[in-house]
N, C-alpha and C positions, 0 to 999 in steps of 0.2 A: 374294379379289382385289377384292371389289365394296370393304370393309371400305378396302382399301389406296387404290381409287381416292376415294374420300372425303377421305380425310386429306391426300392430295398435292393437291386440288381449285384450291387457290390458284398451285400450283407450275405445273399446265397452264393456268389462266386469263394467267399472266404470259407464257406462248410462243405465244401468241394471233396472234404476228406469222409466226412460223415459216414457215408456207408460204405469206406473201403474194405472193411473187414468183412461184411454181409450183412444183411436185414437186419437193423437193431431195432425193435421195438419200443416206441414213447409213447404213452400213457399223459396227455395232457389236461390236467384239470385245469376247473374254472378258475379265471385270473380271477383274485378278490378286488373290488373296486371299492374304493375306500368313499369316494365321493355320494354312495348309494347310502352310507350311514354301516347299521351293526350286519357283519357276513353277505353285505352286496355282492353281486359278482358283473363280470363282462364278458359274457358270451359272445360277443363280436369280436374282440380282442381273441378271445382265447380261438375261436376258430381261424382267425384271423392267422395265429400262430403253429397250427394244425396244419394251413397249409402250409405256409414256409417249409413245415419238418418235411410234409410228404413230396413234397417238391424237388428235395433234394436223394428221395428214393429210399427213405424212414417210413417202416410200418406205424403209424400214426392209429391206435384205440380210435373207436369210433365216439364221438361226442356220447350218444345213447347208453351205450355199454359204461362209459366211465361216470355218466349219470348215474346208471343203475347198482354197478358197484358200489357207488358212496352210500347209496340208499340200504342197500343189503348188509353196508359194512357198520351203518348209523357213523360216517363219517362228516361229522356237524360243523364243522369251522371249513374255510377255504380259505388259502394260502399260504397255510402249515398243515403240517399229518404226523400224526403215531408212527414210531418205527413197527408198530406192530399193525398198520393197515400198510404200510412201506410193502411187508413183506409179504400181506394180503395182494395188495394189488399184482406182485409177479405171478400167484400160484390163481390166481382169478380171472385175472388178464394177460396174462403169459406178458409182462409189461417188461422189458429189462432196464428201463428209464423212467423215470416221471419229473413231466416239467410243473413247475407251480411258480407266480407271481401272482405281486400283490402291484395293482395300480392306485398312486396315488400324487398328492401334490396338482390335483386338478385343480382350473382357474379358466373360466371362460371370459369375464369381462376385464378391462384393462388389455393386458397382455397374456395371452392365453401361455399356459404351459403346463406342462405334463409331467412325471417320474413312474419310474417300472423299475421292482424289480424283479429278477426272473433266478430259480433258484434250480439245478438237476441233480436229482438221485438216484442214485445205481438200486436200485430191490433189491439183490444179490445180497449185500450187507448194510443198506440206508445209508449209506454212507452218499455225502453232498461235493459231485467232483469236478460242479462246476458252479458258480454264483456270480453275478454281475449287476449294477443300478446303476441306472442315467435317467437325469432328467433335461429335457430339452421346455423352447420356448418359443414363440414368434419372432421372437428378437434374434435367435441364432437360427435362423431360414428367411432372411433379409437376401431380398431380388430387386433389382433393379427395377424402376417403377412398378415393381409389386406384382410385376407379373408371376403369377403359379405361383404366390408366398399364401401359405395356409394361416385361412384369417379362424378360424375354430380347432377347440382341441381337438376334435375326431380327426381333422385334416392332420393334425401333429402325429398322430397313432403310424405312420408309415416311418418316420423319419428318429421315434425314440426307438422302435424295434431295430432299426438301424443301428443304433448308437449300442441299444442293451447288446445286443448280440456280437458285437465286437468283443474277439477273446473267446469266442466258442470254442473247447477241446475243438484239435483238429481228429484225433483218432479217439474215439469214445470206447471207455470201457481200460483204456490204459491209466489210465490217472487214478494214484491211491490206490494197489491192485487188493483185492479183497483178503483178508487171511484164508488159509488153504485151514482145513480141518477135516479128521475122517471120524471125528467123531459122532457117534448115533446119540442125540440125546434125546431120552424117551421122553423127559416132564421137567420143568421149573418153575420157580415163581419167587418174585421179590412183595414182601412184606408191604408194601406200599410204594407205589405207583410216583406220589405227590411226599413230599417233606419239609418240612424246617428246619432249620441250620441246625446242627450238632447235634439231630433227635436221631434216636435207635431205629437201624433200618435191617432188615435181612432178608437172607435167600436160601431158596435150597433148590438143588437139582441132581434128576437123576442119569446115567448115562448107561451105553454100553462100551468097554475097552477096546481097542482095535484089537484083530483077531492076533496080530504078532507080539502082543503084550505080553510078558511072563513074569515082569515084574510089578508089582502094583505102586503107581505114581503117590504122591500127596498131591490134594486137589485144592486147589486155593480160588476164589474170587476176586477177582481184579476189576478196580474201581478208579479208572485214573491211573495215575501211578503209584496207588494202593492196592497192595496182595492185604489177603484175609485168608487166615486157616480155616480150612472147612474139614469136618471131623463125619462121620458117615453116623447114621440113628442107625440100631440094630433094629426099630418097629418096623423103619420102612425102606431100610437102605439108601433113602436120602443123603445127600453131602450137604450139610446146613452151617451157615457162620452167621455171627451178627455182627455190627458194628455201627460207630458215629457218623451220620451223612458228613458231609463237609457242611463248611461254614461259612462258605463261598454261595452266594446262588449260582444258577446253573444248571445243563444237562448233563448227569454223568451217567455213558455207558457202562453197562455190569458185562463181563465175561466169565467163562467159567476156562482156567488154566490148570492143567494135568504136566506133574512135572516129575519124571523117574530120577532114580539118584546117577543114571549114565549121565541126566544132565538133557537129556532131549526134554521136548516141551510140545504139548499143544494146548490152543488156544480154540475157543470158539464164545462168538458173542450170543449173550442170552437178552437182554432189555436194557432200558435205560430209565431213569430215576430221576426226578427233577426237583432241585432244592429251592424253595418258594419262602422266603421268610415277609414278605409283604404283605399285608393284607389288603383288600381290596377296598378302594376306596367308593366313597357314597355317598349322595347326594338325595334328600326328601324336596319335591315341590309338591306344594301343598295345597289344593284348589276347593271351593265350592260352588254352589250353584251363584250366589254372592260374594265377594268376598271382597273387605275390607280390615287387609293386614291380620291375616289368618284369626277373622269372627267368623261363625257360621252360626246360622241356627240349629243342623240337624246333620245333612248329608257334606263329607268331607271326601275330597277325591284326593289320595295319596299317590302322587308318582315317585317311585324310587328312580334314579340312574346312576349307572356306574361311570366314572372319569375315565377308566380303560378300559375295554373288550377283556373278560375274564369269564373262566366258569366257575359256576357257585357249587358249591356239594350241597346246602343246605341255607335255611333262612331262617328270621323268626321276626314276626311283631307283636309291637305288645304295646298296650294304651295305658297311662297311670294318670289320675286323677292328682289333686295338688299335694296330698297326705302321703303319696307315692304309693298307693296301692293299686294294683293291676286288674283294671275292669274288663279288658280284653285282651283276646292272645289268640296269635296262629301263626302256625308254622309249616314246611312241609321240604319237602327235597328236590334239588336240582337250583336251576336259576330262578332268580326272584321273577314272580311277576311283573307285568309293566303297571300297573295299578291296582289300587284295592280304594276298594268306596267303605267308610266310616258313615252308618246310619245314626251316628248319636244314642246310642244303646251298650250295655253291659253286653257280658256273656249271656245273661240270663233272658233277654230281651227288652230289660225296662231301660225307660229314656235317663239319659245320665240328668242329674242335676246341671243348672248354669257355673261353668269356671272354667279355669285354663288347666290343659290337661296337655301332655307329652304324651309323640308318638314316638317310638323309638323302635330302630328297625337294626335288628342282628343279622349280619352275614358270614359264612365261614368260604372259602375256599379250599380248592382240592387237596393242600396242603393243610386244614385244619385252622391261618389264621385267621381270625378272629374280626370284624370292621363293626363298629356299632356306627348309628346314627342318630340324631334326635330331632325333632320338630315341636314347637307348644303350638297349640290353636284355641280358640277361645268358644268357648259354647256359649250364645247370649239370645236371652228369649225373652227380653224385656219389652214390653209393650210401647211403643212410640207414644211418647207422651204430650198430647196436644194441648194448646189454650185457644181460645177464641175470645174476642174482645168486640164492641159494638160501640157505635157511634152512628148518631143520628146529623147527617149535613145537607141542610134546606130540604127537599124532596128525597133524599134517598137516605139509605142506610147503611154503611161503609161497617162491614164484616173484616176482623183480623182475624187472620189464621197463622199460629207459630208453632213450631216444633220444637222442644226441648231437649229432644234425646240423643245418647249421643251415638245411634249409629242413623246414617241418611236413611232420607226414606225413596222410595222409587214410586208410588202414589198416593196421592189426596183426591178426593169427593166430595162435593157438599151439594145437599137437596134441601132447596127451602119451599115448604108446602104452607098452604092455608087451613083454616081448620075446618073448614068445606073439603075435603082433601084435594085441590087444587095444585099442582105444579108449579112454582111461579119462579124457580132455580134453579137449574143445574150445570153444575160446571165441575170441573178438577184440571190438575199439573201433578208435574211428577219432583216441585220445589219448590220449598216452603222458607219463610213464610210468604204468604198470597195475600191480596186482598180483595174482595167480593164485596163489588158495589149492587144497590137494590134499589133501584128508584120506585118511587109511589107518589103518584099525585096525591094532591090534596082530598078529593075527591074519589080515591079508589082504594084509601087504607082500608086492609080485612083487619077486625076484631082481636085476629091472634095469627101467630104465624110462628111455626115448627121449624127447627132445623135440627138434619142428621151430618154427620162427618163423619168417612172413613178414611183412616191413614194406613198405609203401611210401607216399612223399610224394606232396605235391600236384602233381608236376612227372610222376610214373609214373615215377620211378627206384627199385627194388624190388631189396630184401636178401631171401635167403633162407639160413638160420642154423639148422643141426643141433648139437644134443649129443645124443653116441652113450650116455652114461649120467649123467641129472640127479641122482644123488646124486653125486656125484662132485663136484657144484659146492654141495654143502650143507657149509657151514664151509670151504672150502677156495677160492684163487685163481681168477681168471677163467682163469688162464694150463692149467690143466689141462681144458676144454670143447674141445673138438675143433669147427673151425665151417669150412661148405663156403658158399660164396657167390657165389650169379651172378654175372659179371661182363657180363652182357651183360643190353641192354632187354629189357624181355617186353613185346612189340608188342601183345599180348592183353591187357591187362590192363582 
């Protein structure tokens, strides 16, 4: 650590001003670490940056506490926040800052390098009044025969905090000064939270008048730089408008604006609205216990994934046979699962028929749009269809074994007994076809000799094939082998 504070020395001489006003309080969450995959985080990093603040004489949240908060607050992503936990975390954590970054552009082999960005908001009004990203590399911390040059990214972690933090407010708390409001407002709420471009959105809220009021203002909603007349409900005294989101994506803050005809104004922000017209996009991989170009016999492993970090409101799947009618369905709320296992069954429990059948997977986002998906996989429960062929050369007996079918198989068996029940062969592979040679002297041919064969495929669909006497098939038709065969799975296999 001593090593790290060295190298940053210039980074904390430039935030010199930080706490010239008095104790500011930051509140730093977990940096997100992109490199861990979906909401990783870097808790090294992030205390890493904990000290730097308290270093410079910044009441720094304790790691535990802002733990604990996000737990309390069900604060589920890291490296963005609700303006509405923004304003939790002041009244929670007495926080008048909160730093958030996201680490990413990681790369250990080649040339390592690294990116951060690091983003500060005021609690006071959410408002963001200071942002910065850099990324650095091995290549720009080039030393002379290499001395002290950081050959891994964690050695980089000293030298981008360096770089991010270049541009710190020097006096925090001046930048962007908050709007000033003496307004009491008891309750509000916006219709929805999540939107799609040019769909109907509203609000209502209630207030108390400042006590030097005599005149009564008209109360408008300001959306951007959209006012909206707000009309007051005599049920509830509510001030309520509606109107068209924009048609922009984006975040747009809602305020509520009180305006007398002197011409004075106040303002005070109430939430913010996010307009989402994308839907999320989605990807089916399709697995089974075997698999050969989505066949299975029975058990199908579906993974859903999403191409970007998104939250789901809700989902649905649903199974249709070839006639497109729906043998299975479930649904439920929030984000998809990471899998679901298809046993080969209806609703009702019975085993589907053999054919190719669509999985299709419905997602909606917070904004209501819409992503389908689809997959076909093939149900096949066709018995491996074997032949066997015989041939009699000088002393021995040269057995064919061929497989017909068209999904592999994964093993073969074959037991040639005497009709003494004697042992006199056993062997298998797991590839067909084989050949099984059987020598007999002249002097030691048995009377009659049995042969069994089991096959089975990748799918665990398994033949089981007796000839009651294998000379019988030496020079002669397959049509004279006598052959009994499962028709049913073997669960055991």
């Amino acid at each position: 650590m001593q090593t790290i504070k060295v190298i940053i020395l210039a980074a904390l001489i430039s935030l010199a001003d930080l706490a010239s006003t008095g104790a500011t309080t930051v509140a730093v969450f977990p940096v997100e670490d992109l490199s861990y995959g979906r909401n990783g985080v870097n808790l090294e990093l992030t205390g890493f940056l904990s000290g730097i603040l308290a270093d410079k004489g910044l009441d720094v949240v304790s790691e535990p506490d802002v733990i604990s908060f996000m737990a309390q607050s069900r604060v589920r992503w890291v490296g963005y926040m609700y303006t509405s936990h923004i304003f939790k975390a002041r009244d929670y954590m007495g926080a008048d800052l909160i730093l958030l970054g996201t680490l990413c552009q990681r790369k250990e082999k080649s040339i390592p390098r690294l990116g951060l960005t690091l983003s500060l908001v005021r609690t006071e009004d959410g408002v963001t009044i200071w942002s910065n990203s850099k990324g650095v590399s091995q290549a720009n911390t080039r030393r002379i025969l290499g001395i002290g040059e950081p050959d891994s990214v964690d050695k980089l972690i000293p030298y981008l905090v360096k770089e991010v933090l270049t541009g710190w407010p020097e006096r925090l708390g001046q930048t962007l000064p908050p709007e000033e409001s003496d307004l009491e407002l008891d309750s509000w709420s916006l219709t929805k939270k999540y939107t799609q471009p040019g769909e109907k959105i509203g609000a209502m809220v209630r207030f108390s008048l400042p006590k030097d009021s005599e005149e009564t203002p008209r109360v408008f909603f300001k959306e951007g730089n959209r006012l909206h007349l707000a009309l007051e409900s005599p049920e509830n005294g509510f001030y309520e408008a509606t109107w068209l989101s924009s048609y922009r994506e984006g975040v747009y803050p809602v305020s509520v604006l009180l305006r007398w005809p002197s011409g004075d104004e106040k303002t005070s922000f109430l939430e913010e609205y996010y307009v989402d017209g994308r839907p999320p996009e989605m990807r089916l991989n399709i697995k089974g216990l075997a698999n050969r170009e989505n066949v299975m016999r029975d058990k199908v492993l579906i993974m859903p994934s999403l191409k970007q970090r998104e939250q789901i409101a809700r989902w649905k799947i649903s199974i249709e046979n070839q006639e497109g009618k729906t043998i299975m369905t479930g649904d439920g709320k929030g984000n998809i699962p990471e899998k679901f296992l298809w046993k080969g069954r209806t609703s009702s429990g019975r085993f589907v028929d053999e054919g190719t059948f669509s999985i299709i997977l419905k997602a909606w986002d917070l904004a209501d749009n819409e992503s389908i998906t689809s997959e076909e996989v093939t149900i096949s429960r066709t018995l491996p269809i074997v032949e066997l062929t015989a041939e009699k050369q000088g002393q021995n007996i040269l057995v064919n074994i061929q497989h017909t079918g068209e999904i592999p198989i994964s093993f073969w068996q074959i037991e040639v007994w005497s009709n003494d029940n004697e042992l006199l062969k056993q062997t298998g592979g797991d590839t067909l076809p084989a050949n099984v040679n059987m020598p007999f002297p002249d002097n030691n041919v048995p009377d009659n000799i049995e042969c069994t064969i089991v096959v089975r495929d990748i799918l665990g669909n398994q033949t089981k094939q007796e000839v009651k006497n294998l000379f019988q098939l030496v020079g002669l038709d397959q049509a004279t082998e006598e052959k009994s065969v499962e028709e049913e799975w073997n669960a055991d296999f």
